[in-house]
N, C-alpha and C positions, 0 to 999 in steps of 0.2 A: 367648326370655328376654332378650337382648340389647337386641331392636330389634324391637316387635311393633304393631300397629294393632289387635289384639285389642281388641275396644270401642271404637273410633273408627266411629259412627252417622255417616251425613253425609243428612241429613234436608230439604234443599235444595237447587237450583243451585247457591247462592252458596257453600254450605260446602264443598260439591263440587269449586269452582275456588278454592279457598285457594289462595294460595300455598305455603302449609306445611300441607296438607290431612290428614298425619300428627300427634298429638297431641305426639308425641316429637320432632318435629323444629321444632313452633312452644315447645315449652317450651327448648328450647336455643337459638333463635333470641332470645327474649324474654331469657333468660339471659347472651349474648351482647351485647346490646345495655347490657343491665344496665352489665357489667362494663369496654361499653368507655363509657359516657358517665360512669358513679360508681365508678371503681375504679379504672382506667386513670391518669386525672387527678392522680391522689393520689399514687401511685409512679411517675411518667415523670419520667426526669433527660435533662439536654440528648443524653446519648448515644442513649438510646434513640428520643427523639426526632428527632435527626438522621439516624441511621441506619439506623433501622428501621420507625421509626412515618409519620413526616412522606411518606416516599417511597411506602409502600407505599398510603398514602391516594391520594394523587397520583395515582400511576401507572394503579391500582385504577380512580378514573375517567376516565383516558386510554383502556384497556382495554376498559372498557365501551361507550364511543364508539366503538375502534374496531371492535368485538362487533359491536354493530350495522351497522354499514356493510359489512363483511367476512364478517362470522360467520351475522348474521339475510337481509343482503340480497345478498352476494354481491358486493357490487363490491370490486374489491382497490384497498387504498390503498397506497402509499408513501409519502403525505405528512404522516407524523401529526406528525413533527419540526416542519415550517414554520405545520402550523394549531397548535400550542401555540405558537409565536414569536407568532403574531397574538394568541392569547390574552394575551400577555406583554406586548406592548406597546400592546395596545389597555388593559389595564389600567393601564400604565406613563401615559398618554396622560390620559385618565379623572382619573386618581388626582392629577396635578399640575394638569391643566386645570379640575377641582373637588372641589377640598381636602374640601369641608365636607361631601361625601358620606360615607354608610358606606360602606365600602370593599366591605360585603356587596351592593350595587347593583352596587359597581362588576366586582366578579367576575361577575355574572348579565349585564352590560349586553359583557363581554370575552368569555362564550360567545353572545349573540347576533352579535355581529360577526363572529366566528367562520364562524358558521353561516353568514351571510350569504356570504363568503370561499372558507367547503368549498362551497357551491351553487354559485359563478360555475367553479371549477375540477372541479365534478362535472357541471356540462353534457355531457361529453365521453363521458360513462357513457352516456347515448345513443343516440350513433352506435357507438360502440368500446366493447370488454369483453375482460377476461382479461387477456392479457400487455400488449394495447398500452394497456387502463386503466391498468395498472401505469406505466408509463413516462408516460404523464401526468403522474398525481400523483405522480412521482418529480421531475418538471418541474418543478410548484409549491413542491418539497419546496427545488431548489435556489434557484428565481427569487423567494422569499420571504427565505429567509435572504438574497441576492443585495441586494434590495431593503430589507429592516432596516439590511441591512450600509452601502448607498450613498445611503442618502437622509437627510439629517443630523436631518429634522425630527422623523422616528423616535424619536429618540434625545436631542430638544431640545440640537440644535447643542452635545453634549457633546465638548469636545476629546479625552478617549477613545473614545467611541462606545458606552463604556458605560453602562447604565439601572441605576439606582439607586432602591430602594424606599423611597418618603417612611412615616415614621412614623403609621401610621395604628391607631385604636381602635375596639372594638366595645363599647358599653355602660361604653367609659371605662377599658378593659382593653387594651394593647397586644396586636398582634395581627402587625404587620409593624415591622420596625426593629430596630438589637441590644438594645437593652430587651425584647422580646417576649420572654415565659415560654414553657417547652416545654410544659406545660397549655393554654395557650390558645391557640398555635396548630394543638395536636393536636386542641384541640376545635371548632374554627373550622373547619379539615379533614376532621373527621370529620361534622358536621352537613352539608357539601356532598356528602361522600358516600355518605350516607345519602338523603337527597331527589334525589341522581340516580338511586342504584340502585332505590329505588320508581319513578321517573318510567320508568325503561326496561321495570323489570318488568313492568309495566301496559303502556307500549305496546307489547313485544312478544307479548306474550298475548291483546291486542285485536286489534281490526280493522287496525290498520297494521303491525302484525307479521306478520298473516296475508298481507297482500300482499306486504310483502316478503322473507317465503321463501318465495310463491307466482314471486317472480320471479328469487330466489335458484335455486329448484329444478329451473324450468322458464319461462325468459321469454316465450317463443312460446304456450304453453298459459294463459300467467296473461294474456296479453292478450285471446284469446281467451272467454275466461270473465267477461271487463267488468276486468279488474286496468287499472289505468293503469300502463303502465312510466316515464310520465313525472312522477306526481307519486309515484310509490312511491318511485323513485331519487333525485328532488331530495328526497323529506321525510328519506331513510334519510342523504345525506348532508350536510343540517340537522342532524339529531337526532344524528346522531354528531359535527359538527364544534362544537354549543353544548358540548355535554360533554368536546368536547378541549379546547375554550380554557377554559372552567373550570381544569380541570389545569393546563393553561398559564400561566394566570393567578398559583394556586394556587403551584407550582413556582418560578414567580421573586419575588411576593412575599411568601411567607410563608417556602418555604422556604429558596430562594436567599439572597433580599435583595437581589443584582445579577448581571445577565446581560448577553450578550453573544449576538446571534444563532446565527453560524458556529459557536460555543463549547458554548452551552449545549441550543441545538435547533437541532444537526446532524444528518446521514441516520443517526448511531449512535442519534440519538433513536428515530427511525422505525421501527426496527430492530429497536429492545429493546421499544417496544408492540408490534409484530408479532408476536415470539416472545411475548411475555407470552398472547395470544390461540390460538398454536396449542400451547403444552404445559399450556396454564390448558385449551382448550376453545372451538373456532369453537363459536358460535351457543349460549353458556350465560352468564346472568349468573355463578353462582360459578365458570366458569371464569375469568372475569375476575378475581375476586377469585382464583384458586387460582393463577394465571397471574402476577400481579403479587406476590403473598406468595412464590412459590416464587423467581423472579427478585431480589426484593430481599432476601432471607435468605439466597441461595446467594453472594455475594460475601462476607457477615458468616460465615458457617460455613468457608467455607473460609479466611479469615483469620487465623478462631478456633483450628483445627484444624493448617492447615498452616504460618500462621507464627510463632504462637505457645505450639504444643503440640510439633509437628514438627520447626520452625526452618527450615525450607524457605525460599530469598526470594520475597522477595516477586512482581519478577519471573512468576517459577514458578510461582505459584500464580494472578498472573494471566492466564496462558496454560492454563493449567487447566480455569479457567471457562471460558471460550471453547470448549475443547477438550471439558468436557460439554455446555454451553450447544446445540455444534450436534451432538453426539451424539444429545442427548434430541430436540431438533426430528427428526433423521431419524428416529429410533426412533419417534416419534409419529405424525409422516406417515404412516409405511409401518404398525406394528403397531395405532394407537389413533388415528385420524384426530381422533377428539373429544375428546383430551386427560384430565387429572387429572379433569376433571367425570364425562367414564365411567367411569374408577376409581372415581372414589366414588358414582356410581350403580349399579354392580355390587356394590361393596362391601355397601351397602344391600340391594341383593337378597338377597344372601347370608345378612346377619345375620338378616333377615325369618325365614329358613327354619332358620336353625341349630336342634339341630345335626344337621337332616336334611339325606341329600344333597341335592345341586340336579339 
C-alpha cells in the first residue's frame, strides 16, 4: 500500500538499469528536483541559505568525491581539507588572472586542477594502502595548507594572506560578492550538484566503477582478471579530487567570499567529509547526500533546541555535537557499516512488504 512496484513492467535492458527503476521512487525524484529548482528559490531567505542550504550543497559534493575514492575504491584519504584549499585557490587564481571569464568555467577548470593535484599525491596508493595511505594524504593535507599559507603568490602578495572573492556574474545576475542574492547562489550550487551527482552515478555503475570496487574489494584478484590497479587508483583519485575542488571552489567563493587556508580547510575540514561518508554510507551516492544533510542540520537542531528552547550554552551544546558526532560514527562502524543508505534501503524493504511480516 505504501511503497509497491506492483505494475512496474521493465520491458528492456535499459529500463532495467534505471537508476530509479521503481515508478515511485523516479516520481519523487522528478518531484524533488521540481521543488528544489522552482520552489526553493522563491522562499530562501539569507538564513536559510547560509545555514542550511549553501553548506549542505557544498559539502554534498565534497562527499561524493570523497564516496568515490573511499567508499567505491577503497583508498582512504585524509586529505580532503587541503584538495578543497586547492580548489579555492586555483579558483581565487583563475577568477583575478581572468576577469572576463564565467566564473562557471572557472569552477570546472578549479576541479580539474584539483584532480591533477589528488593524482600527483595518490601515486603513493600504489605502493602503500590502509593505514600508511592514510598518513600520506594526511601529509598533503598539512604540506598544502603549509604551502597556501607560505607562498605569498597564492594569495597575490595580500598583506593579510587572505583571498577575497572578486564580484562575479552568471547571465548578469550576481552570484559571488556581498551583493549576491541567497536565490542565485543556491541555484548556482545547486545546478553543480546536480551534474556531479549524475556524472558519479554513471561512473560508478559502469565500467570504471566496476574496477574500482573490483579493487576496493579485492586488489590482488582484480589484477588478476585484466583490472589495472594502476589506472583504476589514479582515475578513482582524479574523479574524486575534480569533485572536491569544485566544492572547494564553491565553499569560498560563493559561500565564504573569503578564506584563509590554515582557517578554512584545516584537518577539521577532512574530518567532517569523512564522517559525512561513514554515517551518510561508504560506497552510496545518497549516502553522501544523507551524510552531508544529517551533518549540516545537526549543529542547526541542536542550536534550536538546546540553546534557544533549553537555554543551555552554548558552549554545551557544542560539545554535545561532538559528543554524538562520534557516538554515531562508532555505532555505525560496529552496528551498520553502510550507514543511513542501509537504513533506508531496509526501510524500503519493508514498506515493499507491509503489512506482511518480513
Amino acid at each position: 500500500m505504501l511503497y509497491r512496484e506492483a505494475g512496474d513492467f521493465k520491458t528492456s535492458y535499459a529500463k532495467d538499469n534505471q537508476t530509479f527503476p521503481i515508478k515511485f521512487d523516479r516520481v519523487g525524484y522528478y518531484v524533488a528536483l521540481i521543488v528544489a529548482f522552482l520552489v526553493i528559490p522563491f522562499v530562501i531567505n539569507d538564513y536559510w541559505a547560509n545555514a542550511i542550504l549553501l553548506p549542505f550543497l557544498i559539502y554534498a559534493i565534497a562527499a561524493l568525491g570523497l564516496n568515490i575514492l573511499v567508499g567505491y575504491c577503497g583508498q582512504v584519504s585524509l586529505g580532503t581539507g587541503g584538495f578543497m584549499a586547492v580548489g579555492a585557490y586555483a579558483s581565487y587564481k583563475l577568477m583575478t588572472a581572468f576577469p572576463d571569464v564565467s566564473i562557471f568555467f572557472h569552477v570546472i577548470l578549479s576541479g580539474g586542477v584539483t584532480a591533477i593535484v589528488c593524482v600527483l599525491f595518490g601515486l603513493p596508493s600504489l605502493r602503500i594502502k590502509g593505514f600508511y595511505l592514510a598518513v600520506a594524504t594526511l601529509a598533503a593535507q598539512f604540506f598544502l595548507v603549509w604551502l597556501f599559507n607560505r607562498v605569498p603568490w597564492f594569495y597575490n602578495y595580500s598583506a593579510s594572506g587572505q583571498i577575497n572573492a572578486p564580484e562575479r556574474t552568471v547571465f548578469g545576475i550576481e552570484v559571488t560578492g556581498p551583493n549576491a542574492e541567497a536565490w542565485a547562489t543556491y541555484l548556482f550550487s545547486l545546478v553543480f550538484l546536480v551534474a556531479s551527482a549524475l556524472i558519479a552515478r554513471n561512473l560508478t555503475r559502469g565500467m570504471a566503477g566496476r574496477k574500482w570496487m573490483a579493487i576496493r574489494d579485492m586488489d590482488i584478484a582484480a589484477e588478476i582478471i585484466g583490472v589495472s590497479p594502476l589506472k583504476a587508483k589514479i582515475s578513482a583519485f582524479a574523479v574524486s579530487g575534480f569533485f572536491v575542488g569544485i566544492s572547494g571552489a564553491l565553499f569560498f567563493a560563493v559561500y565564504l567570499g573569503a578564506a584563509e587556508a590554515g582557517d578554512s580547510f584545516g584537518i577539521t575540514k577532512s574530518f567532517l567529509v569523512l564522517f559525512m561518508i561513514i554515517i551518510g554510507g561508504l560506497g552510496s551516492i545518497f549516502g553522501s547526500f544523507a551524510g552531508a544533510a544529517f551533518l549540516v542540520l545537526l549543529p542547526v537542531v541542536l542550536k534550536v533546541v538546546g540553546v534557544d528552547w533549553l537555554g543551555w550554552p552554548t558552549d554545551i551544546v557544542a560539545h554535545l555535537q561532538l559528543v554524538i558526532v562520534g557516538g554515531l560514527i562508532i555505532m555505525f562502524l560496529i552496528l551498520e557499516p553502510h550507514g543511513l543508505a542501509q537504513l533506508w534501503r531496509v526501510t524500503k524493504q519493508k514498506l515493499r512488504l507491509w503489512p506482511f511480516p518480513h
